[in-house]
C-alpha positions as CSV (number, residue, x, y, z in Angstrom):
1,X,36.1,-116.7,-139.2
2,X,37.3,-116.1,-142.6
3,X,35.1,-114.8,-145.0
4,X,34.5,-114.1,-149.0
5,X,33.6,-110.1,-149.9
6,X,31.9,-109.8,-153.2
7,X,30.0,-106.7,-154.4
8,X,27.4,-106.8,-157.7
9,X,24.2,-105.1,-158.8
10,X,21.7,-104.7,-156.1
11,X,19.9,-107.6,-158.0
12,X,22.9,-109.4,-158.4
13,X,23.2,-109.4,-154.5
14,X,19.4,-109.9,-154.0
15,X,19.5,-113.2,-156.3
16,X,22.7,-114.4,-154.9
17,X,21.4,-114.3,-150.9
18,X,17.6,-115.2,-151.7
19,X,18.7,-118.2,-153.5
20,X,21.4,-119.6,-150.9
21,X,18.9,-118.9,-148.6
22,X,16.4,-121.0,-150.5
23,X,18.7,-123.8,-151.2
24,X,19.8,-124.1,-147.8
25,X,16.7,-125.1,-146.6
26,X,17.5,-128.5,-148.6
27,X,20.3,-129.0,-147.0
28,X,17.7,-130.4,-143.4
29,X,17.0,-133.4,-145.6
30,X,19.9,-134.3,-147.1
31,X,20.1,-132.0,-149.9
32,X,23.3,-130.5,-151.1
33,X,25.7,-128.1,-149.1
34,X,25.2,-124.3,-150.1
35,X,27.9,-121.5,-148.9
36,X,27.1,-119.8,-145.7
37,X,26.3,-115.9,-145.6
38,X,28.0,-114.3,-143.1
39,X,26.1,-110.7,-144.1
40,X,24.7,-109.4,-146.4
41,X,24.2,-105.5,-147.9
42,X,22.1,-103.9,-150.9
43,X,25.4,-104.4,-153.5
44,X,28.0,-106.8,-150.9
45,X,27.2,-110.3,-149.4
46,X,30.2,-112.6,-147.6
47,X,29.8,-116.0,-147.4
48,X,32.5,-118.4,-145.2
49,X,35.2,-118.9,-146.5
50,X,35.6,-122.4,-148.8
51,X,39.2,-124.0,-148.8
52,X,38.9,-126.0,-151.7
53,X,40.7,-129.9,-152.5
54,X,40.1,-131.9,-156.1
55,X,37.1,-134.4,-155.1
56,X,37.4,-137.8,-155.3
57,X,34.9,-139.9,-157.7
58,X,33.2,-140.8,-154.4
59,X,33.0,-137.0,-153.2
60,X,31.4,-136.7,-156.6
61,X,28.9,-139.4,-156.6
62,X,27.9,-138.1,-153.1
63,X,27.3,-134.6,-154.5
64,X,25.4,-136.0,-157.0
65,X,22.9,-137.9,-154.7
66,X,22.6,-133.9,-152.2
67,X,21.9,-132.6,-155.3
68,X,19.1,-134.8,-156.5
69,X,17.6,-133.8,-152.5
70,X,17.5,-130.6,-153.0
71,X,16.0,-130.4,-156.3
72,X,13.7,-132.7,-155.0
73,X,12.6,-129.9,-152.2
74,X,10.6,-128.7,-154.7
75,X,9.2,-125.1,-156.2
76,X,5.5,-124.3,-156.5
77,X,5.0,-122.8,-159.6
78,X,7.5,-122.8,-162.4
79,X,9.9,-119.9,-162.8
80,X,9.1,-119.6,-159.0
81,X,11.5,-116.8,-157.6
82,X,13.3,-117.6,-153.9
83,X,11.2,-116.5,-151.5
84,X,11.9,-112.8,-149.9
85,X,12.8,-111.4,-152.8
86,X,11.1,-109.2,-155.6
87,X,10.3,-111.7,-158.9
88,X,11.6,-109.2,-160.9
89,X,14.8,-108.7,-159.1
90,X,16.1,-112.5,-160.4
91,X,19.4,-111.7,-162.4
92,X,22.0,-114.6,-164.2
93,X,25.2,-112.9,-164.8
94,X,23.9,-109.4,-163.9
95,X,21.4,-110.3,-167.1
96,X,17.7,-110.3,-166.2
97,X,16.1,-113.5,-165.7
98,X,12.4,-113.6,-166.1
99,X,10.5,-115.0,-162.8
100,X,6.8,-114.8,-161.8
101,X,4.8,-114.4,-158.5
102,X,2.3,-116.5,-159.2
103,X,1.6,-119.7,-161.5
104,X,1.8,-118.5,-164.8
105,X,3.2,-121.2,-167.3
106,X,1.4,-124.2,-168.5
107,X,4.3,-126.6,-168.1
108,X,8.1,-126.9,-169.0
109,X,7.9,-126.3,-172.4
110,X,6.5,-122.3,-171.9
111,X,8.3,-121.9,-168.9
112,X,11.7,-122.9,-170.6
113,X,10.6,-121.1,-174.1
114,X,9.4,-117.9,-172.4
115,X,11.5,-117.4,-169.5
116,X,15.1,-119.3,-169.9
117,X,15.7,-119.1,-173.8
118,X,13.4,-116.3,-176.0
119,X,14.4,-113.4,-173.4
120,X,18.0,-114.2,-174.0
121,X,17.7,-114.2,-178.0
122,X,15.3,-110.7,-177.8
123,X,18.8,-109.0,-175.6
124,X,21.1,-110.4,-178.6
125,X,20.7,-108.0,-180.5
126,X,23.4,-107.8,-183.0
127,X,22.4,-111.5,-184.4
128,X,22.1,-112.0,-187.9
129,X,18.2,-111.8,-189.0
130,X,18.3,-115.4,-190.1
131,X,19.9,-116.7,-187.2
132,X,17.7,-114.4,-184.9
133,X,14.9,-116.5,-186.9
134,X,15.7,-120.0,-186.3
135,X,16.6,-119.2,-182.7
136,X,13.5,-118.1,-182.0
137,X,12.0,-121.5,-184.0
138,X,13.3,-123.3,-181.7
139,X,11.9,-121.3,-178.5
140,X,8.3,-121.6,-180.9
141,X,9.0,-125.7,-180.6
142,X,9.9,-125.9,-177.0
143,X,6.9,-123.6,-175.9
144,X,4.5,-126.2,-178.2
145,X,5.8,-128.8,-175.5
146,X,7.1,-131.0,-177.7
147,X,10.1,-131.6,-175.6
148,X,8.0,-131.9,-172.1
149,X,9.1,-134.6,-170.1
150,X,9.3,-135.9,-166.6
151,X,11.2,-134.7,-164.2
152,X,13.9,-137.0,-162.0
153,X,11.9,-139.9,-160.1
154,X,12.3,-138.3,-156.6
155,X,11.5,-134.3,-158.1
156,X,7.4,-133.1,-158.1
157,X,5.9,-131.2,-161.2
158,X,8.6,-128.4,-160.7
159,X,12.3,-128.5,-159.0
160,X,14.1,-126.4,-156.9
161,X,17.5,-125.7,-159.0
162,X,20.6,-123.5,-158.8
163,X,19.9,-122.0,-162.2
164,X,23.7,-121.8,-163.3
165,X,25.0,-124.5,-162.2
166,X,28.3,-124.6,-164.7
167,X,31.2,-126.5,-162.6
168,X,32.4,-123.1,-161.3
169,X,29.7,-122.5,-159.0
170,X,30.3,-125.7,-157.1
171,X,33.2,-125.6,-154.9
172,X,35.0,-128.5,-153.9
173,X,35.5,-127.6,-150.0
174,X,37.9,-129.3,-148.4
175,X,36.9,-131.2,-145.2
176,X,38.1,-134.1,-142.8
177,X,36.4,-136.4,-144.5
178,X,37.4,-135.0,-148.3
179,X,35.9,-132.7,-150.4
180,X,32.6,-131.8,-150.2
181,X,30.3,-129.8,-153.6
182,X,28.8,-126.9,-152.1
183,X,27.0,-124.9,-154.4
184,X,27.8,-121.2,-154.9
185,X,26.3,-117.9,-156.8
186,X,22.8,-119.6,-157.5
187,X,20.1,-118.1,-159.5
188,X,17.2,-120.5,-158.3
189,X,14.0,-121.2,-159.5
190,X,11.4,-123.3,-160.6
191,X,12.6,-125.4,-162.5
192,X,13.9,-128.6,-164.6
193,X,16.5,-130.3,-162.5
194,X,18.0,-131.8,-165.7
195,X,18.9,-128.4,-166.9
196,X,21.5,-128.1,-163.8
197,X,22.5,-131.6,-164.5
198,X,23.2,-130.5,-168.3
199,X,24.7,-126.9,-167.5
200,X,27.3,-129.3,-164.9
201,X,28.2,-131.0,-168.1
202,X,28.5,-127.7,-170.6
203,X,32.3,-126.8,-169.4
204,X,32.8,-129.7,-167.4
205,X,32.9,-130.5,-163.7
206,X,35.0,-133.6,-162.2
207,X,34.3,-137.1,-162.2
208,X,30.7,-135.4,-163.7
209,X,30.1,-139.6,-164.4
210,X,30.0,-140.3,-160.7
211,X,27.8,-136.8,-160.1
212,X,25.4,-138.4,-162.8
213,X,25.7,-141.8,-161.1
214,X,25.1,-140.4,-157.7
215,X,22.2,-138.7,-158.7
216,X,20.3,-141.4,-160.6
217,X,21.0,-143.9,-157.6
218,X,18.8,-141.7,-155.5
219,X,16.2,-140.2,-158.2
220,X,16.0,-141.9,-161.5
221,X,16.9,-139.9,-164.4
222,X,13.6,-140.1,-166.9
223,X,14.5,-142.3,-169.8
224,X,16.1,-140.5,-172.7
225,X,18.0,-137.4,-170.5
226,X,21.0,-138.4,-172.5
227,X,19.5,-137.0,-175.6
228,X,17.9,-134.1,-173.8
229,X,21.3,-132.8,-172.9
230,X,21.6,-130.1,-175.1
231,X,17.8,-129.0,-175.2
232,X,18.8,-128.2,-171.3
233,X,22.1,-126.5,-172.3
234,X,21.1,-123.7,-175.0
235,X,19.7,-121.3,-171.4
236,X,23.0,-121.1,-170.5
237,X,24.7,-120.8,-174.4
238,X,21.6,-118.2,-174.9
239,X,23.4,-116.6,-172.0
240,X,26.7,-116.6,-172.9
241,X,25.5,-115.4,-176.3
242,X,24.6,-112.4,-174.8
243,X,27.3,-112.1,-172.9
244,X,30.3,-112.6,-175.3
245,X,29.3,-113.4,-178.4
246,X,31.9,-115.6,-180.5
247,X,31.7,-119.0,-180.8
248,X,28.2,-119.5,-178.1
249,X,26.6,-118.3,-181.1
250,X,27.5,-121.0,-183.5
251,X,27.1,-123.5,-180.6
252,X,23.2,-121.9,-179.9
253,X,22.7,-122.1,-183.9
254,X,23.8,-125.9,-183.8
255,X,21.7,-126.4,-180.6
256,X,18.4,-124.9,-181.7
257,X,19.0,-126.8,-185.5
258,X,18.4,-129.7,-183.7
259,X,14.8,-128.7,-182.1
260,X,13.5,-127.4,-185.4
């Protein structure tokens, strides 16, 4: 059996095999494919080995509706760590990512304020005071819940996501019957399943009209997700902020202008 060897941050590796772990257990009802450990130590973990094909737009759509399954499997609080691992452990990028043992936010709005976009801006830093400032406005107008909204048709109060879902963590595995998304180097939590749908859509990921399509066909999209796009995206500009600076900063700025 071929394998993958990757070494990280004990809480790198903790996040990476809780959450496969927790995203596998999707996969009994239809939910999308998730790579499979092959072992696992305190800073290693293998998975099996992907061999990876360009998807069809039918592969797409069909990624789309597994997807919308296993968000639909559900989290019981938000900001809901994978089970079997310590809350504080959860990590994006090596960057820590606030999660809770037990219900502690009101709703989306404080969850996604106070847990996915004001740690991120608190770690940055070398921002400019003013920009600092209307960053954190916007966290102040998310957290009022001003932008709650429903989740996807098929979803409870609070999904079960990936948590950085850009189109590099799905690969494209290539099988008899064509290429399959199986999601890779999660981060999952409680949380909005339109933020993985938006993050898909930050750097692109193919035929991402069919994945949309897909999805919707099997849990409705709440109206107005078009518009909500880039309320969904800043987490992962917030991160990328953090993480290299440049232009993520001017595209935060631009996405927090339009929440204040």
């Amino acid at each position: 059996m071929d394998t993958f060897r990757k070494t990280g941050s004990r809480r790198a590796i903790a996040t990476e095999a809780a959450s496969l772990r927790w995203l596998a257990e999707a996969q009994g009802d239809g939910g999308a494919a998730v790579a499979d450990l092959a072992g696992v130590g305190d800073e290693w973990l293998e998975t099996v080995y992907l061999p990876d094909v360009a998807p069809s737009r039918d592969d797409a759509a069909e990624f789309g509706r597994r997807l919308a399954r296993t968000h639909a499997a559900g989290a019981e609080w938000w900001a809901q760590a994978p089970p079997g691992m310590d809350p504080a452990d959860l990590a994006t990028a090596n960057l820590p990512t606030p999660a809770v043992a037990a219900p502690t936010f009101g709703g989306f709005g404080e969850y996604y304020a106070e847990a996915r976009l004001r740690p991120y801006v608190r770690q940055a830093g070398f921002l400019d005071p003013d920009d600092a400032a209307l960053l954190h406005r916007a966290c102040d107008a998310v957290a009022s819940g001003r932008f709650d909204h429903p989740q996807p048709a098929l979803c409870g109060e609070v999904a079960r996501i990936h948590g950085d879902l850009w189109g590099g963590n799905v690969v494209w595995a290539r099988t008899a019957d064509g290429a399959v998304g199986t999601l890779i180097d999660p981060c999952a939590n409680g949380g909005h399943a339109e933020t993985d749908l938006a993050e898909l859509a930050l750097f692109g990921s193919p035929h991402l009209e069919a994945t949309i399509a897909g999805y919707h066909e099997v849990s409705p999209l709440a109206d107005g997700w078009r518009e909500r796009v880039g309320l969904h995206q800043l987490h992962m500009l917030l991160v990328h902020v953090v993480l290299f600076r440049g232009g993520y900063v001017r595209q935060a700025l631009s996405a927090a202008r339009r929440l204040t």
